[in-house]
C-alpha positions as CSV (number, residue, x, y, z in Angstrom):
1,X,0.0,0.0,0.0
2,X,0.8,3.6,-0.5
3,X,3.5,4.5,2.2
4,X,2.8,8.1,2.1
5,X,-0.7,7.7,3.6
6,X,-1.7,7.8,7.1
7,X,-2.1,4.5,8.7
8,X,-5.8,4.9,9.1
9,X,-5.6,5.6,5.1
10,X,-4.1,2.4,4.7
11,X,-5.8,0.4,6.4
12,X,-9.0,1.5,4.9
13,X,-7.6,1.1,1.4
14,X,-6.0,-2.5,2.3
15,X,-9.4,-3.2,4.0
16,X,-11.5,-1.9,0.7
17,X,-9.8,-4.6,-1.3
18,X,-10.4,-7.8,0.7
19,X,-12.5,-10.8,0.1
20,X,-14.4,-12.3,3.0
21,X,-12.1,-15.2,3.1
22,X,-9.3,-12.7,3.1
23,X,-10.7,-10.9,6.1
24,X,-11.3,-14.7,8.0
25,X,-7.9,-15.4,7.5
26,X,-6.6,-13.0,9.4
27,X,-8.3,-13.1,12.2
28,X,-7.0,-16.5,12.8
29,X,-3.5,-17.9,13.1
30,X,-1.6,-21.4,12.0
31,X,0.7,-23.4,13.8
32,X,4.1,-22.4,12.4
33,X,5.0,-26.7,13.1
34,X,2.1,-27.4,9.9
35,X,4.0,-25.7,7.6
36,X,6.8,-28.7,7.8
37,X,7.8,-31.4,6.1
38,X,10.4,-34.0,6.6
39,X,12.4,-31.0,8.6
40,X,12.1,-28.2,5.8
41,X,9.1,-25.9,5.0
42,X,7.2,-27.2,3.3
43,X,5.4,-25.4,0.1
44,X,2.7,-27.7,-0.1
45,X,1.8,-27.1,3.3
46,X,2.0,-23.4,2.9
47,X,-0.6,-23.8,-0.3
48,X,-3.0,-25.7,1.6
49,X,-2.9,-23.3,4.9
50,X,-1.9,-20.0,4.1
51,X,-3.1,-19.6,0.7
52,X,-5.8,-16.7,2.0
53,X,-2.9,-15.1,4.3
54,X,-3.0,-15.1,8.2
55,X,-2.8,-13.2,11.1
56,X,-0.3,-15.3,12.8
57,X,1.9,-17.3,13.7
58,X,1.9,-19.5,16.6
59,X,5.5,-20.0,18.3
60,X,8.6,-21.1,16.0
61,X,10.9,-20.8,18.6
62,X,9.1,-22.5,21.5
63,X,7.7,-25.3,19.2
64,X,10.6,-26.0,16.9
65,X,13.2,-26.0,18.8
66,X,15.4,-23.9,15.9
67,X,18.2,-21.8,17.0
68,X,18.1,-17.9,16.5
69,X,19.8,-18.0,12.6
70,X,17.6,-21.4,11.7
71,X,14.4,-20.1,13.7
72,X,15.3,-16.8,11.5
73,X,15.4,-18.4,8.1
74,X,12.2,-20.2,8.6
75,X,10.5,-16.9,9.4
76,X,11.9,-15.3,6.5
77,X,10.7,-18.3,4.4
78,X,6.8,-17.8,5.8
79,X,7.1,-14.2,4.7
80,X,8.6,-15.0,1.5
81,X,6.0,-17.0,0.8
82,X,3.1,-14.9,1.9
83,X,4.5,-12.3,0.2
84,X,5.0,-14.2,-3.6
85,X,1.9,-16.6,-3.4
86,X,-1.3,-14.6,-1.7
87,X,-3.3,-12.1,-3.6
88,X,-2.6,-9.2,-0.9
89,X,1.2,-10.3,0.1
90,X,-0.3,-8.9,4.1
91,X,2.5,-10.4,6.5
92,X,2.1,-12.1,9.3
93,X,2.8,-11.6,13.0
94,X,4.9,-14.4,14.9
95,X,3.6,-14.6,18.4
96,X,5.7,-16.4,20.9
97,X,6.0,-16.7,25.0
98,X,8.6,-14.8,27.0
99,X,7.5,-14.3,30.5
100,X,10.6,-15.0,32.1
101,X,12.4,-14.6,28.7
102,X,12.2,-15.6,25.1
103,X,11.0,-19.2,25.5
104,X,13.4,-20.6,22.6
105,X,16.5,-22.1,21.9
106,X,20.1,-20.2,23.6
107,X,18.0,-17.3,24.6
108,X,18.1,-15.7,28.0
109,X,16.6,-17.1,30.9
110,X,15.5,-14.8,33.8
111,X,13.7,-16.0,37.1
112,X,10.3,-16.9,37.1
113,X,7.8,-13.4,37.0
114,X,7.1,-14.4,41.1
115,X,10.8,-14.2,41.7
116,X,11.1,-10.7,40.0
117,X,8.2,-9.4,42.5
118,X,10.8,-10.8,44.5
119,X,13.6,-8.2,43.8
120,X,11.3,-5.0,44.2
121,X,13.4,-3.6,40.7
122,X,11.3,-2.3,38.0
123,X,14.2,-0.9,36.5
124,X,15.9,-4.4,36.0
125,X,12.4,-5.8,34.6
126,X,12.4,-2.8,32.0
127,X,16.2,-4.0,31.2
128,X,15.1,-7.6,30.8
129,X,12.5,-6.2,28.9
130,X,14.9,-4.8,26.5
131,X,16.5,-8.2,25.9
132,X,13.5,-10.3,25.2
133,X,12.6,-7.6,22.2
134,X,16.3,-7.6,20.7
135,X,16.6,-11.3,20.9
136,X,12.7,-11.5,19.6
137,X,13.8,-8.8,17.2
138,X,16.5,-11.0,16.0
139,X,14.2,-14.2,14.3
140,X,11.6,-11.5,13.2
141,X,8.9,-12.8,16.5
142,X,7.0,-9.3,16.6
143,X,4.2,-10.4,19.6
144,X,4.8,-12.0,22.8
145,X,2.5,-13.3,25.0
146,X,3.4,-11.7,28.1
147,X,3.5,-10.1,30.7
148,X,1.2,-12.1,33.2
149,X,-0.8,-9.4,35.0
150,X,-3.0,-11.4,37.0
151,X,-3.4,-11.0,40.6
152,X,-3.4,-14.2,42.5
153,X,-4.0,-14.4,46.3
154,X,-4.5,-18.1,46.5
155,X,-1.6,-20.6,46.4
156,X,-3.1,-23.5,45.2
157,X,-3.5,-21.9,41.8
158,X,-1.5,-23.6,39.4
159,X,0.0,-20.6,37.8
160,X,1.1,-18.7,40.6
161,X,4.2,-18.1,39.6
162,X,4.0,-16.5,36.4
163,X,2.2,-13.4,38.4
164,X,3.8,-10.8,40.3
165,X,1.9,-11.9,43.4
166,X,-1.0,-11.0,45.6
167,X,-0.5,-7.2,45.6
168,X,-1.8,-5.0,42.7
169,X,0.4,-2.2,43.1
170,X,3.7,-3.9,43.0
171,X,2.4,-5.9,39.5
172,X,1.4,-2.9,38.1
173,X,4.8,-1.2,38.3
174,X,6.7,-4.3,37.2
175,X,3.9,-4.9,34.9
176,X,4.4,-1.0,33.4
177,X,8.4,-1.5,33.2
178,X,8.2,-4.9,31.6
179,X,5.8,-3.4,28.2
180,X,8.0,-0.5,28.1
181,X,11.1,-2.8,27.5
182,X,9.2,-5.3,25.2
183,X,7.6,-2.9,23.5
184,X,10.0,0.5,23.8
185,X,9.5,3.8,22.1
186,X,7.7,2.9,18.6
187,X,6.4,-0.2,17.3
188,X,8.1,-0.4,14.6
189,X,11.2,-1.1,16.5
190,X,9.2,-3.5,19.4
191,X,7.3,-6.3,20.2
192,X,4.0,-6.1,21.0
193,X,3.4,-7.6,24.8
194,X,0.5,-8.9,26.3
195,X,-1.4,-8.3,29.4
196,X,-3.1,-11.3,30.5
197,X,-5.2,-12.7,31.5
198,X,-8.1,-10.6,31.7
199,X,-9.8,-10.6,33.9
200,X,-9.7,-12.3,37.5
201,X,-8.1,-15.7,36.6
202,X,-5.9,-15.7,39.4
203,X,-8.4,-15.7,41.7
204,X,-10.4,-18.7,40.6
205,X,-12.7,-20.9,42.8
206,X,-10.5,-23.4,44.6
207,X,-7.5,-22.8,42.7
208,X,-8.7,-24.5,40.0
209,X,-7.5,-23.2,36.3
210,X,-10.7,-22.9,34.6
211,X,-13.2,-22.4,37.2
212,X,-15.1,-19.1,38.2
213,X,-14.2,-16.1,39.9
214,X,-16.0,-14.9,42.6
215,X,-15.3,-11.4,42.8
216,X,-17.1,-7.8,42.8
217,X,-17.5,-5.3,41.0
218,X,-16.0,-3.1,42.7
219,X,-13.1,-5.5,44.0
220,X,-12.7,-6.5,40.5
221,X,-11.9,-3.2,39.2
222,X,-9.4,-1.8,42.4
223,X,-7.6,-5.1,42.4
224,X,-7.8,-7.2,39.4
225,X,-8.0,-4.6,36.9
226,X,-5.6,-2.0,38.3
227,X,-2.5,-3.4,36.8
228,X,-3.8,-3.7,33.4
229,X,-5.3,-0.2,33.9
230,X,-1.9,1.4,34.6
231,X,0.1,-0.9,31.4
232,X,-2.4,0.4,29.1
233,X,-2.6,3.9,30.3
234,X,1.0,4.1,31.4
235,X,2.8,2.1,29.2
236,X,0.5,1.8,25.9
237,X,0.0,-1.8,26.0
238,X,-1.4,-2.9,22.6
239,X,-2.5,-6.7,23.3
240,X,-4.8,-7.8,26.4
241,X,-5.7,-12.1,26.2
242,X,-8.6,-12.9,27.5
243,X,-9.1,-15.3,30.5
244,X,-10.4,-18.8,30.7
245,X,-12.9,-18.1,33.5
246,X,-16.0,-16.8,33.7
247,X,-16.9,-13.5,36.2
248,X,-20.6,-13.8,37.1
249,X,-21.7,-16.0,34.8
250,X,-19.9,-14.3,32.2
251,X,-16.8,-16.3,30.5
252,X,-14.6,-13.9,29.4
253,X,-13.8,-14.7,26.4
254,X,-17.1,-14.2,24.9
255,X,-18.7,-11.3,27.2
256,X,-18.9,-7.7,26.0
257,X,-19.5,-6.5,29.6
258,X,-15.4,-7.4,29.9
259,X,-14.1,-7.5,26.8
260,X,-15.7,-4.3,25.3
261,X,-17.4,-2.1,28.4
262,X,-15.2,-3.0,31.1
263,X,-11.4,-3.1,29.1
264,X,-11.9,-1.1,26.2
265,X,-14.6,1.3,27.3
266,X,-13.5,2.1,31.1
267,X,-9.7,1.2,30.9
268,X,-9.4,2.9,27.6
269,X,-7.7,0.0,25.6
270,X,-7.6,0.7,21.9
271,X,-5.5,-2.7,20.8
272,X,-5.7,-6.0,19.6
273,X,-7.7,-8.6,21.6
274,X,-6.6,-12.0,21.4
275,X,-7.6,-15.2,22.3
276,X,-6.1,-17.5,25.2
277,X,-5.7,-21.2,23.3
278,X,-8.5,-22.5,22.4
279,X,-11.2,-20.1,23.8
280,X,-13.5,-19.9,21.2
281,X,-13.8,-24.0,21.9
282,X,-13.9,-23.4,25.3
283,X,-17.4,-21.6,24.9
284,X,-19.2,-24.6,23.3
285,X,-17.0,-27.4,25.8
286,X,-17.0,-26.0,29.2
287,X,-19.0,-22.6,29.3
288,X,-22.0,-24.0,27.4
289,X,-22.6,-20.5,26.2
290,X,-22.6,-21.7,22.4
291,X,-24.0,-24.6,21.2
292,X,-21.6,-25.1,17.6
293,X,-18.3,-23.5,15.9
294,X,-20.5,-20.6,14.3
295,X,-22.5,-19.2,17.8
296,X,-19.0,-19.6,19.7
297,X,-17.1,-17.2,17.1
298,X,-20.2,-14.8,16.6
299,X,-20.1,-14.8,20.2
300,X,-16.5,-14.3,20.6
301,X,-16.2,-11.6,17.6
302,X,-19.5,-9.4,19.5
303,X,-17.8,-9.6,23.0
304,X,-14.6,-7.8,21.3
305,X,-12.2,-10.8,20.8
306,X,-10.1,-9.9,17.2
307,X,-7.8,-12.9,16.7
308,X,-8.6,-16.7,17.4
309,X,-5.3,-18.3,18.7
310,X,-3.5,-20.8,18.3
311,X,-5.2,-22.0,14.8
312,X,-8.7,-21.3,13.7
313,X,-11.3,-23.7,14.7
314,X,-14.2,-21.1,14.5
315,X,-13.2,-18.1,12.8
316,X,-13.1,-19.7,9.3
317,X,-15.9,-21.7,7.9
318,X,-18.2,-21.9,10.8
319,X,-17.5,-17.8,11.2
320,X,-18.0,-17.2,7.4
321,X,-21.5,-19.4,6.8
322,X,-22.8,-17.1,9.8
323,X,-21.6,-13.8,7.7
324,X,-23.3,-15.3,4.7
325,X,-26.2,-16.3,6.2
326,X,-26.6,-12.8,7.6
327,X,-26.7,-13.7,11.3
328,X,-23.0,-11.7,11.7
329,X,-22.5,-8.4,10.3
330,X,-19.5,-7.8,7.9
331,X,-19.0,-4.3,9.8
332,X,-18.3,-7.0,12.9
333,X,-15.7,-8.8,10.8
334,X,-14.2,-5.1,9.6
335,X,-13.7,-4.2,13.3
336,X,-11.9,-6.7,14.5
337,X,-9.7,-6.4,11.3
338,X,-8.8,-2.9,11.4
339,X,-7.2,-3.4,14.9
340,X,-5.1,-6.3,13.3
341,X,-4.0,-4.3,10.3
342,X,-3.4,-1.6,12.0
343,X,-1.1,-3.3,14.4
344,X,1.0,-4.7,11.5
345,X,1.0,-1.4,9.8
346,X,2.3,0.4,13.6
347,X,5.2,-2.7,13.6
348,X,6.5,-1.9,10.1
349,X,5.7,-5.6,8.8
350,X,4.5,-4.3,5.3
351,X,7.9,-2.8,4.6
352,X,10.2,-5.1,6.1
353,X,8.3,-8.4,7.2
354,X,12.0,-10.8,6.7
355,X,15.3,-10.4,9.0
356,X,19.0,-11.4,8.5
357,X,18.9,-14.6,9.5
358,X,23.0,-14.8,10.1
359,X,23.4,-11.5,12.2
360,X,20.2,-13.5,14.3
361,X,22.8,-15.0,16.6
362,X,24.6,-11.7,17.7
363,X,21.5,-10.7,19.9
364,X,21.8,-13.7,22.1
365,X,24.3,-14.7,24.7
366,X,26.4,-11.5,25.3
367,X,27.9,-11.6,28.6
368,X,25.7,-8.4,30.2
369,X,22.4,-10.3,29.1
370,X,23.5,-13.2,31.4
371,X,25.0,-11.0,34.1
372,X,21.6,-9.3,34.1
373,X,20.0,-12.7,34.8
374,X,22.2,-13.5,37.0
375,X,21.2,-10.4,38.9
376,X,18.0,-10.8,38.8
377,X,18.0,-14.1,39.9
378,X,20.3,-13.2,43.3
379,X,17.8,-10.1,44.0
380,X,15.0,-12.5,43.6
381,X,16.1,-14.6,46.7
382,X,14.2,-13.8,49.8
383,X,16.0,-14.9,53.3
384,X,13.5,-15.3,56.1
385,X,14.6,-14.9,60.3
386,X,13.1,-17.6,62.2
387,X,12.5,-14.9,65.0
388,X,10.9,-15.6,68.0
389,X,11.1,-19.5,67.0
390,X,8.2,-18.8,64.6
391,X,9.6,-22.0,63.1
392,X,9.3,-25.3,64.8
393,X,12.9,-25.4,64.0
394,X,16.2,-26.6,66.4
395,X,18.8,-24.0,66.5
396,X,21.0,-26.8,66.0
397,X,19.8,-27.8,62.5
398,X,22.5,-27.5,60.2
399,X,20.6,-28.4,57.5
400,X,17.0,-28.9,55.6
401,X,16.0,-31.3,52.8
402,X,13.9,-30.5,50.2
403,X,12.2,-33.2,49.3
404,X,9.5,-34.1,47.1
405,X,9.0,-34.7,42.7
406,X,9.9,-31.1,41.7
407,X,12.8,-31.1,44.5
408,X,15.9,-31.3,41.7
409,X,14.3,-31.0,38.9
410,X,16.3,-28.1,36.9
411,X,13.7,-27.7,34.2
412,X,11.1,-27.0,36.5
413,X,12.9,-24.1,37.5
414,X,11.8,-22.4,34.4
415,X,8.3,-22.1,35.8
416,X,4.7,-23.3,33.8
């Protein structure tokens, strides 16, 4: 398109010349491990999946396994061919997950997001920050899946430790520093980040992963909304993931009261909405809200969700018979779309959607990314005083086992 116009231009003139098929395509994403074949991409594959376009891209680095320069040259070869073989030549974004660093081979590890609410230093989370977008930078990932802004207060909740904790101020200033390191200055030299998961999923009945939340409205918005209030308003956050759980009654990835009143209407959020994995499903399986493919995306599309992740199971046909059959407006379709587009357009995708895949390297491993870590991860230890013989402990003890199946177990140590 026609560099030279606004974004808004440009979107409306790339949005003018879409079929509906087009538009359905990118509101959905593809598995970046279905577009190989005995080990190489595979242009087949790429015909039969990508042959409308797509949104995204779910994960190269933490599903393949490829170092940065291999991880890199796959990437290039998904926008090659998006570029040469589809009507429109839109890129794509490539999501991936980085809460405690770019999950993905010989990047940077950093403690788990509970230990860095641990070390009281938003300044070293903003640093951090910096290195997941140049190593993300690096294999051409433009959207990460983080940061985790979820308040939890209960301990039995399986994801504990990808929050910040129980309090909502100290998670919205690490929360703030962390998008304005992923992200920085201007999109078209950041990653998109992620606050997730909204809204009240770590707070869930019993501590189970998908089950309600049994909070207030008022408590809801003071607590569990304050630190996505502040990354948005603070930090321009330009991708909130809906939760799994529902809020009275209401599962959040299909209700406009949270998705479009509460998080784009009070909290002011003007970006991309995407879906936690498999949501859309979610709302026929376990919310019984829809009863097929085509009422769980109509649903999901009116409540405000823009992109079905990680593949789409309802946004394509079942999405595109409702449009047809005039039970979903186009205009619905549009709206979502224009958020997406404009997105790509903000991250400079259209003029530069491929990297250099042998420079890739030079972002990772540098000795101050790993004394960074390393410092992160001594500030994150927390010594406790047994004062007063709080502890049913002998003085005398010269030594505790830890016992148990997570005791040794290194890879744990990476969290989820």
């Amino acid at each position: 398109t026609d560099q030279t116009l606004t974004i808004d231009d440009r979107v409306e003139d790339l949005l003018g010349r879409m079929r509906l098929d087009e538009k359905l395509a990118q509101l959905g994403c593809v598995w970046s491990t279905q577009l190989v074949e005995d080990d190489q991409f595979s242009e087949a594959k790429a015909r039969e999946l990508l042959a409308d376009g797509t949104g995204h891209i779910t994960r190269i680095g933490a599903s393949t396994g490829l170092r940065p320069a291999e991880s890199a040259a796959f990437m290039n070869r998904i926008q090659r061919w998006l570029g040469e073989n589809t009507r429109l030549g839109i890129p794509a974004i490539v999501h991936e997950e980085s809460t405690a660093g770019f999950t993905a081979r010989d990047a940077t590890q950093f403690p788990q997001a509970i230990g860095l609410a641990a070390t009281w230093e938003p300044g070293l989370v903003e640093a951090m920050g910096e290195v997941i977008r140049e190593q993300m930078l690096a294999v051409g990932a433009r959207h990460t899946l983080a940061p985790v802004l979820d308040v939890t207060r209960d301990p039995r909740w399986g994801r504990t430790e990808e929050t910040y904790g129980e309090c909502p101020y100290l998670a919205s200033r690490l929360g703030v520093a962390y998008v304005r390191g992923v992200q920085g200055g201007d999109l078209s030299n950041g990653v998109v980040a992620t606050g997730k998961h909204f809204l009240g999923y770590g707070m869930s009945e019993g501590g189970l992963n998908h089950a309600a939340a049994r909070i207030g409205p008022r408590e809801l918005r003071e607590v569990y909304a304050r630190p996505f209030e502040a990354a948005i308003r603070e930090a321009g956050l330009a991708s909130v993931m809906n939760a799994y759980n529902d809020i009275d009654g209401q599962p959040c990835g299909g209700s406009r009261e949270i998705l479009d009143d509460l998080l784009r209407g009070e909290l002011g959020f003007e970006g991309v909405v995407v879906a936690d994995y498999y949501t859309t499903l979610l709302l026929i399986a376990w919310h019984r809200v829809a009863a097929d493919k085509g009422e769980a995306a109509q649903r999901a599309l009116e409540a405000g969700l823009d992109v079905e992740l990680p593949q789409r199971d309802c946004f394509g046909d079942p999405l595109k018979e409702r449009v047809e059959a005039g039970l979903v407006s186009e205009e619905l379709v549009d709206r979502a779309l224009r958020r997406l587009l404009r997105m790509k357009f903000e991250l400079g995708l259209f003029e530069k959607p491929t990297v250099d895949a042998d420079r890739a390297p030079d972002a990772y491993d540098r000795p101050q990314q790993v004394s960074l870590a390393r410092e992160l991860a001594c500030k994150s230890i927390v010594l406790l005083e047994n004062r007063d013989d709080f502890l049913p402990l002998d003085a005398g003890i010269e030594s505790l086992a830890v016992i148990g199946p997570c005791a040794d177990d290194i890879r744990l140590l990476q969290g989820d």
